[in-house]
GUBAKE-519471 format. One record per residue (C-alpha): x, z, y; residue number from 1. Coordinates in Angstrom, 3 decimals. Layout:
<site east="X" up="Z" north="Y" num="NUM"/>
...
% end
This chain:
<site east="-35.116" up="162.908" north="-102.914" num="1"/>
<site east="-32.797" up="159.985" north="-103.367" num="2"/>
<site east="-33.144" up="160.560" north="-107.062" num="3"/>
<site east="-36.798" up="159.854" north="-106.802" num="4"/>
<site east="-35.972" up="156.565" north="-104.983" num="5"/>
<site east="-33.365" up="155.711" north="-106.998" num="6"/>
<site east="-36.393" up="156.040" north="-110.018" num="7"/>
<site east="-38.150" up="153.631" north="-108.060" num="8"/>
<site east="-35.741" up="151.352" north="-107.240" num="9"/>
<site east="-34.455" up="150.988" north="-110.446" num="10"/>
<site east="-37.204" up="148.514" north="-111.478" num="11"/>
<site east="-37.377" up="146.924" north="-108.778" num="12"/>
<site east="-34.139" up="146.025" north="-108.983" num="13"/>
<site east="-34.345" up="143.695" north="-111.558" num="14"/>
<site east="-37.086" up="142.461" north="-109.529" num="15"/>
<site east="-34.818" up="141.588" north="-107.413" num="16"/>
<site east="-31.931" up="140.064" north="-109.767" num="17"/>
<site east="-34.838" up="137.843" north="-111.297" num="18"/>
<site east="-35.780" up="136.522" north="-108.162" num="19"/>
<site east="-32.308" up="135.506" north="-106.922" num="20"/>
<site east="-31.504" up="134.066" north="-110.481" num="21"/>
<site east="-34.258" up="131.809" north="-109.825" num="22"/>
<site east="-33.661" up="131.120" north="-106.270" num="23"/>
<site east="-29.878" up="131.594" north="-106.250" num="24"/>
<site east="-29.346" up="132.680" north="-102.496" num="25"/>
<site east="-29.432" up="135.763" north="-101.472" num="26"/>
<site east="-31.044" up="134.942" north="-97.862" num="27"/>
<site east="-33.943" up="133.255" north="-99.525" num="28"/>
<site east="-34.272" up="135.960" north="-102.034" num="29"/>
<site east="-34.706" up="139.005" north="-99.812" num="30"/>
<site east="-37.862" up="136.767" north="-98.282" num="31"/>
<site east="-39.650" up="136.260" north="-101.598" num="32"/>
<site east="-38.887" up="140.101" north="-102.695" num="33"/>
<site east="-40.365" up="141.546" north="-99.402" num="34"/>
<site east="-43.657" up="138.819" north="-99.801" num="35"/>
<site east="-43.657" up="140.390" north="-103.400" num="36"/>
<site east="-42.781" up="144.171" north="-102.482" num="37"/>
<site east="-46.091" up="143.421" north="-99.811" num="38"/>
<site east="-48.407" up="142.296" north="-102.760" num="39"/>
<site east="-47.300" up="145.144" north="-104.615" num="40"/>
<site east="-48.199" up="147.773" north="-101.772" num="41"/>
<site east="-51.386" up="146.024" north="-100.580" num="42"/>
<site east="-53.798" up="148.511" north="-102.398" num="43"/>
<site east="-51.762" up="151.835" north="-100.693" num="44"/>
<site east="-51.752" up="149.529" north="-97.265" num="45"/>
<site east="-55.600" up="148.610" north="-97.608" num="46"/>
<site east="-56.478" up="152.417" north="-98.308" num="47"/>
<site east="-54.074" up="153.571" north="-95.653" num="48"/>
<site east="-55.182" up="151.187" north="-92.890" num="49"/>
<site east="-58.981" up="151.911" north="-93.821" num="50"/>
<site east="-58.193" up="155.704" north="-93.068" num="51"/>
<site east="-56.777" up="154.697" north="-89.836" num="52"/>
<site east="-59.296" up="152.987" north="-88.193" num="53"/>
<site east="-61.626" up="155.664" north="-89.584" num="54"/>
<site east="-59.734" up="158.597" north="-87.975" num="55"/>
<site east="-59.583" up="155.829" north="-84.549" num="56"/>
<site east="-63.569" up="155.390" north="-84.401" num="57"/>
<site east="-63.892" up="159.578" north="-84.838" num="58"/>
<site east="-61.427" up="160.101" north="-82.207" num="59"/>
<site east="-64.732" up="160.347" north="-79.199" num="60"/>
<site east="-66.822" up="162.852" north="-81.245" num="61"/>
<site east="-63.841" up="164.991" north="-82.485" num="62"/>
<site east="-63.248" up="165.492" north="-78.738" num="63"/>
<site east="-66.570" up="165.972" north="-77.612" num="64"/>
<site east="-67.120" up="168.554" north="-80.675" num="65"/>
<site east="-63.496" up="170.051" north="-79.679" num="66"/>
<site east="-64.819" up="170.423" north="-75.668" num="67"/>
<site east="-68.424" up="171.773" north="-77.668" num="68"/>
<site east="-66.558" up="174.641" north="-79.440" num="69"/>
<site east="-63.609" up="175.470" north="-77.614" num="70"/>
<site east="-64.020" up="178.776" north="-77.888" num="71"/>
<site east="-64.884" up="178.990" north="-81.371" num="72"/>
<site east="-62.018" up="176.996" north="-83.891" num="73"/>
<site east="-64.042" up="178.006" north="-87.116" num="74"/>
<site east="-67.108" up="176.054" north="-85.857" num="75"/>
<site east="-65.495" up="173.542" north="-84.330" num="76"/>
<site east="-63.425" up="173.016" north="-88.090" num="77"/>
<site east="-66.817" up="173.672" north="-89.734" num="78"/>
<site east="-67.911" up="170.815" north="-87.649" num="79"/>
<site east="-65.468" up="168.517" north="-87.711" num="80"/>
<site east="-65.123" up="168.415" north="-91.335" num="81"/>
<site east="-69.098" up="167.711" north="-91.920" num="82"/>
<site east="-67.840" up="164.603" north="-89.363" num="83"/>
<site east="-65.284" up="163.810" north="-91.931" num="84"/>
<site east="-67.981" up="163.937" north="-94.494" num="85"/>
<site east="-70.495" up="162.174" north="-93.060" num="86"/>
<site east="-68.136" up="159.047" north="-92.639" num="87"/>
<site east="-66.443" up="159.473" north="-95.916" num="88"/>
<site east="-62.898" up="160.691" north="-94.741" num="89"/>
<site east="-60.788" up="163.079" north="-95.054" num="90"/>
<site east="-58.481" up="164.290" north="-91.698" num="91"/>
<site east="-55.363" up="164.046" north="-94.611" num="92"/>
<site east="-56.086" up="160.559" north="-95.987" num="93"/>
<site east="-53.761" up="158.692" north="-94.059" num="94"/>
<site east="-50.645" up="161.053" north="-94.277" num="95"/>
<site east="-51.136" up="161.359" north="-98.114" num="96"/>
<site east="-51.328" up="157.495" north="-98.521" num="97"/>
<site east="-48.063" up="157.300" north="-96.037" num="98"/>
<site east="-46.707" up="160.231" north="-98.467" num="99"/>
<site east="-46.703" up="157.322" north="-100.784" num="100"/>
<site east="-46.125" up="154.711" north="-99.424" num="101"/>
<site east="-42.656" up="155.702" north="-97.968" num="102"/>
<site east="-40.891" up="156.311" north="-101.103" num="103"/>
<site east="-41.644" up="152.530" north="-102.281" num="104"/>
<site east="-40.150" up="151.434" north="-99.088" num="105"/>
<site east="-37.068" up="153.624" north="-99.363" num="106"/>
<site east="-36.856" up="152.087" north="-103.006" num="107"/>
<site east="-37.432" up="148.272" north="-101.921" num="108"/>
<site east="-34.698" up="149.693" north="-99.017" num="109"/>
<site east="-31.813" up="150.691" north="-101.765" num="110"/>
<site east="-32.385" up="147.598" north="-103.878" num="111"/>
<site east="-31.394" up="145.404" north="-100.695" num="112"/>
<site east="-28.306" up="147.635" north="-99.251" num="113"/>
<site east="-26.908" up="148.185" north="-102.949" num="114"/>
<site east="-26.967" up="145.039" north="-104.794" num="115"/>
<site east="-24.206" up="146.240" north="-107.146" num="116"/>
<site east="-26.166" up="149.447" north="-108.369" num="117"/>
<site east="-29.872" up="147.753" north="-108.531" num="118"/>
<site east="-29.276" up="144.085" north="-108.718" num="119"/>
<site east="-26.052" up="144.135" north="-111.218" num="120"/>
<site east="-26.823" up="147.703" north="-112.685" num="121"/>
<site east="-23.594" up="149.022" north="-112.292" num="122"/>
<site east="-22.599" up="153.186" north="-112.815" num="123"/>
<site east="-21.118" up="154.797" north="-109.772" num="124"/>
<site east="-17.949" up="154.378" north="-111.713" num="125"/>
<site east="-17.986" up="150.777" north="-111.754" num="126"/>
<site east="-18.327" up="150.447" north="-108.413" num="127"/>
<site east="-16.159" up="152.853" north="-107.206" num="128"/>
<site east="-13.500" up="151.003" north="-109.691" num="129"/>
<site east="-14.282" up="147.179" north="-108.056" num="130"/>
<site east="-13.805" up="148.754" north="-104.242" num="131"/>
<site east="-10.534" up="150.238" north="-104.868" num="132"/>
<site east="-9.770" up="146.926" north="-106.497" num="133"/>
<site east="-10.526" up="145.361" north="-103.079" num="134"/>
<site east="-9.570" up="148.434" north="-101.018" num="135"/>
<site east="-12.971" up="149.014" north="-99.576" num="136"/>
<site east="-14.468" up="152.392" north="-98.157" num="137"/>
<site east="-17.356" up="153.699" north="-100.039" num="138"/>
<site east="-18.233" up="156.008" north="-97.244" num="139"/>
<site east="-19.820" up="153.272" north="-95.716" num="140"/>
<site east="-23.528" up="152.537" north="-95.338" num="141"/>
<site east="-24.439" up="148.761" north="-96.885" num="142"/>
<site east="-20.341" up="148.810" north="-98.052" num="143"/>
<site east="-21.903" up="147.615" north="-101.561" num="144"/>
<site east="-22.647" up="144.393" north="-99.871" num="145"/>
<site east="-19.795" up="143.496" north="-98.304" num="146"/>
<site east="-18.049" up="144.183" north="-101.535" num="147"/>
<site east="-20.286" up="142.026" north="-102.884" num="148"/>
<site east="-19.359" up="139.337" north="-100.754" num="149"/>
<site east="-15.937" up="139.314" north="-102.076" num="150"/>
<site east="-17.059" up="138.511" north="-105.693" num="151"/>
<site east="-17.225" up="134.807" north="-105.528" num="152"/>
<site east="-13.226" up="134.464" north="-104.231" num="153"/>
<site east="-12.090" up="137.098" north="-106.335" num="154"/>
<site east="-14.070" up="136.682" north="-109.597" num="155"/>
<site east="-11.777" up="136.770" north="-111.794" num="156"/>
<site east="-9.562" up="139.766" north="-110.687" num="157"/>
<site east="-13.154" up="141.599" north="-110.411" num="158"/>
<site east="-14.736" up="140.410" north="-113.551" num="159"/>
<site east="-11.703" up="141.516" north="-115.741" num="160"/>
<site east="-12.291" up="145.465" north="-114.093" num="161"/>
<site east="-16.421" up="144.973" north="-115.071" num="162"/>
<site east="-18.116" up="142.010" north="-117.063" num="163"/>
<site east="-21.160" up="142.625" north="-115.495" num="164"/>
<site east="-20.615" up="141.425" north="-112.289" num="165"/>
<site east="-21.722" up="138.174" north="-111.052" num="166"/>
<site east="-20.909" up="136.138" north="-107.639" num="167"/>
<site east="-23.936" up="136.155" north="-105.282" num="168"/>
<site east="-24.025" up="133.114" north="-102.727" num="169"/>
<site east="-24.893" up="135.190" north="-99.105" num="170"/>
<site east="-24.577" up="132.213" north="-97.144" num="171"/>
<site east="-27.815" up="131.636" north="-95.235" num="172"/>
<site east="-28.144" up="128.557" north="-92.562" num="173"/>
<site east="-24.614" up="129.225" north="-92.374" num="174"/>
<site east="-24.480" up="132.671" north="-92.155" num="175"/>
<site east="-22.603" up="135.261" north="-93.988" num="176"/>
<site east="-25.286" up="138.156" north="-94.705" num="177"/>
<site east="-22.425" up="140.536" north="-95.551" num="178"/>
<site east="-20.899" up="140.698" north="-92.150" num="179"/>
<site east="-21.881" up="143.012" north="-89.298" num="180"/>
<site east="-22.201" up="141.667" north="-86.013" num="181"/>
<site east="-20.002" up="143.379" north="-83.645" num="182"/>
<site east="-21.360" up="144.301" north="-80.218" num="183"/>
<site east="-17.686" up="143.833" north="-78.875" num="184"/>
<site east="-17.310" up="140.503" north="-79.233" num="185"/>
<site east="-20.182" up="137.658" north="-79.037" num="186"/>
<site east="-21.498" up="135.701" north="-82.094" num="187"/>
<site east="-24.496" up="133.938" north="-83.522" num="188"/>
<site east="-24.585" up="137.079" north="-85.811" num="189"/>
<site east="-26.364" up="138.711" north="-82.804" num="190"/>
<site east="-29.105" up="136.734" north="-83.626" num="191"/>
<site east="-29.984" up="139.219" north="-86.736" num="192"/>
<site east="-30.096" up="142.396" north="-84.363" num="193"/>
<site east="-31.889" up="141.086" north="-81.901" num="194"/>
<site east="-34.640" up="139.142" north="-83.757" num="195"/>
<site east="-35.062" up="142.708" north="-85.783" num="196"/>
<site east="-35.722" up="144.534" north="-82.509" num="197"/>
<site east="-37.645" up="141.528" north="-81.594" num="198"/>
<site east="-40.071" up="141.641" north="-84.645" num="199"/>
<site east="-40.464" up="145.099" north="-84.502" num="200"/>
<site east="-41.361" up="145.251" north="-80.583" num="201"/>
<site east="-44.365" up="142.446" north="-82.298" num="202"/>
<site east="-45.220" up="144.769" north="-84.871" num="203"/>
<site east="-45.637" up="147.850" north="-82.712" num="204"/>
<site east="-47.664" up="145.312" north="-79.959" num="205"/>
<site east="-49.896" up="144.279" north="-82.628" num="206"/>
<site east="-50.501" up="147.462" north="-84.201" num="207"/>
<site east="-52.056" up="148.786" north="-80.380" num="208"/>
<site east="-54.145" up="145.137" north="-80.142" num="209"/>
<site east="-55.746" up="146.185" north="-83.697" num="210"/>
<site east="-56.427" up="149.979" north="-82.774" num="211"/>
<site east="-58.025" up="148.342" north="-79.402" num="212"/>
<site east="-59.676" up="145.978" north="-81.528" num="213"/>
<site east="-61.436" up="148.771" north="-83.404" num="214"/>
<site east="-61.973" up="151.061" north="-80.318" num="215"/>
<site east="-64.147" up="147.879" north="-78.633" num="216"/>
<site east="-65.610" up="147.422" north="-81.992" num="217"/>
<site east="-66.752" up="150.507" north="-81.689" num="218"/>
<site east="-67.718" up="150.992" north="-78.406" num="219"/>
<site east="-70.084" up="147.831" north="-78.649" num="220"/>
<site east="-71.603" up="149.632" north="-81.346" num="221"/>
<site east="-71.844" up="152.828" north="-79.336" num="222"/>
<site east="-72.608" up="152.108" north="-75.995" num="223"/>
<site east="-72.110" up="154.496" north="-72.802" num="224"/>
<site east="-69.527" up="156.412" north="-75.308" num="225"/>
<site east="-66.201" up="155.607" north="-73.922" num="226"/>
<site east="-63.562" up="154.750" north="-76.268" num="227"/>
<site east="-60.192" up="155.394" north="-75.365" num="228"/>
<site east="-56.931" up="157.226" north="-76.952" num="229"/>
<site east="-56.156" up="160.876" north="-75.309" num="230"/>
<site east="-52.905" up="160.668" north="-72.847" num="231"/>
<site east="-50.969" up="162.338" north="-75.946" num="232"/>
<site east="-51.468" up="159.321" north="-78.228" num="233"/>
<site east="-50.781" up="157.165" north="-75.281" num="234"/>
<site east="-48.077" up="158.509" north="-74.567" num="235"/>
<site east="-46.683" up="158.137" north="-78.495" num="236"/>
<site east="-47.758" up="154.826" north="-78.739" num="237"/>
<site east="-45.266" up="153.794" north="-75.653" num="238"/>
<site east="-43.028" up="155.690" north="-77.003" num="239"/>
<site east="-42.506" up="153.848" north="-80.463" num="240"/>
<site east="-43.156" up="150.367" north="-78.772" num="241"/>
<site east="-40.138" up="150.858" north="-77.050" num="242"/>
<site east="-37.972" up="153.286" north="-79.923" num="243"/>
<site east="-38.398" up="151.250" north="-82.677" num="244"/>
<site east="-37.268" up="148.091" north="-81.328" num="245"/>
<site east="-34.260" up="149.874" north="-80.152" num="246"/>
<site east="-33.589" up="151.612" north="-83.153" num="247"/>
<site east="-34.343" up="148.059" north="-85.266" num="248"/>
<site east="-31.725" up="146.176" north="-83.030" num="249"/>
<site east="-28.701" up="149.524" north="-82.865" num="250"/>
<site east="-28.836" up="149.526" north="-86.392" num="251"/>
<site east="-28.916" up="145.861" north="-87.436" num="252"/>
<site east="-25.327" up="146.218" north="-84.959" num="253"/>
<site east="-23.605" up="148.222" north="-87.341" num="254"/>
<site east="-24.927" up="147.141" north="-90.891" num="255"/>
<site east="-24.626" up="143.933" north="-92.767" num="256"/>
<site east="-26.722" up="140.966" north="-92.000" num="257"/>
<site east="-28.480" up="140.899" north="-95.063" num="258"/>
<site east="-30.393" up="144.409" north="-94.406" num="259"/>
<site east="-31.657" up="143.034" north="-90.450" num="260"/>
<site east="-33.015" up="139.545" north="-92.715" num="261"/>
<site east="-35.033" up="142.189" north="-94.514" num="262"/>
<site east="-36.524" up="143.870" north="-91.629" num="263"/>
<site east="-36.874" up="141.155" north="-89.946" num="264"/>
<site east="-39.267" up="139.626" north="-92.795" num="265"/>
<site east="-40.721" up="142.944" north="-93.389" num="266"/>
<site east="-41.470" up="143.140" north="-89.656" num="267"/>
<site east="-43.429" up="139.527" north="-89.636" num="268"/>
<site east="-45.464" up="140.247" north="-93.084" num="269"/>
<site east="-46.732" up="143.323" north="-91.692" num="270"/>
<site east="-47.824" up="141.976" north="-88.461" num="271"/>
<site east="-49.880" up="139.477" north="-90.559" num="272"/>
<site east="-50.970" up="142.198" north="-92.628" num="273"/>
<site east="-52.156" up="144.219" north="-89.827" num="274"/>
<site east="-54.253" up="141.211" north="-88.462" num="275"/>
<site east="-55.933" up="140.433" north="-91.419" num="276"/>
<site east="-56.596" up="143.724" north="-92.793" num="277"/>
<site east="-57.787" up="145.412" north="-89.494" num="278"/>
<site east="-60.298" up="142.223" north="-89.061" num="279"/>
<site east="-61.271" up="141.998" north="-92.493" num="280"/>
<site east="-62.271" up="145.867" north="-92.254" num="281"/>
<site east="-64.314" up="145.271" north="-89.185" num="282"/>
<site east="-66.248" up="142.544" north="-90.619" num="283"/>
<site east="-66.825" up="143.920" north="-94.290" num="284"/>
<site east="-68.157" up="147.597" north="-91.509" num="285"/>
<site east="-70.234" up="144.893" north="-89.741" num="286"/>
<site east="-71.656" up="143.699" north="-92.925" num="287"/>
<site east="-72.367" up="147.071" north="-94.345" num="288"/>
<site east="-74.283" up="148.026" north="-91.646" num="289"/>
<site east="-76.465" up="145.231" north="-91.716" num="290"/>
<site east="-77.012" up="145.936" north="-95.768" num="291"/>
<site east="-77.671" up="149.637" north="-94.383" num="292"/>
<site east="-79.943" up="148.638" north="-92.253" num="293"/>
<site east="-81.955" up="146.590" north="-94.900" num="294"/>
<site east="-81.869" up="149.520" north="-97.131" num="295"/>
<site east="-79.446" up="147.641" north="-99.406" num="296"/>
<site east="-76.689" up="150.689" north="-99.471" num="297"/>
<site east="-75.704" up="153.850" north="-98.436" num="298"/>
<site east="-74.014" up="154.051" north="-94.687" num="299"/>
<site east="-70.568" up="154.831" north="-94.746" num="300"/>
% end
């Protein structure tokens, strides 16, 4: 599998070394590629967040045809999928556009933790060569940026071992995106982890407010059906609202700064996303309906 996202991040590598050629800090650069990497993904993201709200508004009348047929599966799957039909979905839409979807992220992911590799496209050789130049572990996860770091005060020890290398300025507001805050000792660096748990704690919150957007949307367009997640979804949705921000603010504790900046901007795009994709759905559904109505197309 990493070979596949290595395929993929290969490209978008130089991407990424065109953008912080132009912009010439690295901070700054991992900003623009994420706005970039979300232009790039907005067709998957439209299609995927279509299929969600469509499995969300199906939820009621799966149940009701699940409590119709309990005791017979091959109606109630007969049934269900005519539902699918009828509303132009498919109960596998969403995980095969997430199927997708992950492997670009894992690709945009490698570009930012191995800037020597993606950025600088240097063989395993070569960079196994510079780190025992500057005596660093390579069994290290986000080691290729630290090494990285070192480039600018030791240029031309490193340059002499591979002319492809190239000092990258990491400074951002003052803060070295190589280092890794430490959770034994206090510094501003804690500001990375905890704004990454932060933003993702936002993105889970607004991801529920847009599913309870659509149920509402739904139920005012279905009245006396009641529109509410089973206890099992409930029950998942708490349960990533408080994991990932946890998970977000352990790890940006024990990797470079550079890789919490990233999340951290990935966290706020796709809160924005999920605002103006979920709304923009409801409304173009609103406006369908009235066309449908008015015998100007086919209901969806």
């Amino acid at each position: 599998m990493s070979a596949l996202f290595g395929l993929i991040a290969t490209p978008l590598g130089y991407v990424m070394e065109y953008i912080y050629k132009f912009m010439g800090n690295y901070g700054y650069s991992i900003i623009a590629f994420a706005l970039l990497a979300k232009f790039i993904m907005l067709p998957l993201s439209i299609k995927q967040k279509r299929s969600m709200i469509t499995t969300q508004r199906l939820q009621p009348k799966l149940a009701e045809l699940q409590k119709k047929y309990s005791n017979d599966r091959e109606k109630y799957a007969e049934e269900a999928q005519r539902l699918y039909d009828d509303y132009g979905a498919s109960p596998m839409g969403g995980c095969g556009t997430s199927l997708l979807t992950l492997p670009i992220m894992l690709g945009l992911y490698y570009v930012v933790t191995q800037p020597l590799t993606y950025m600088m496209h240097l063989s395993g050789t070569e960079v196994s060569a510079l780190a025992e130049a500057m005596d660093v572990a390579t069994n290290r996860f986000g080691y290729q940026l630290s090494l990285a770091g070192m480039f600018a005060d030791n240029f031309a020890k490193l340059s002499a071992i591979c002319d492809k290398i190239f000092p990258i300025d990491f400074t951002f507001y003052g803060f070295d995106l190589t280092a890794t805050p430490s959770l034994k000792s206090f510094s501003m660096l804690w500001l990375f982890p905890l704004l990454s748990g932060l933003t993702a704690w936002g993105y889970s919150y607004v991801t529920n407010q847009m599913m309870t957007a659509v149920r509402l949307d739904e139920a005012a367009n279905n009245p006396g059906k009641k529109q509410e997640d089973d206890e099992k979804t409930q029950q998942m949705n708490k349960t990533m609202t408080m994991m990932m921000p946890l998970m977000s603010a352990y790890f940006g504790f024990i990797l470079p700064a550079a890789i919490s900046v990233y999340w951290i901007c990935n966290n706020l795009f796709m809160c924005v996303q999920e605002v103006v994709l979920t709304h923009r759905i409801l409304e173009k559904d609103k406006q369908d309906k009235e066309l449908y109505k008015t015998g100007g197309r086919k209901k969806q």
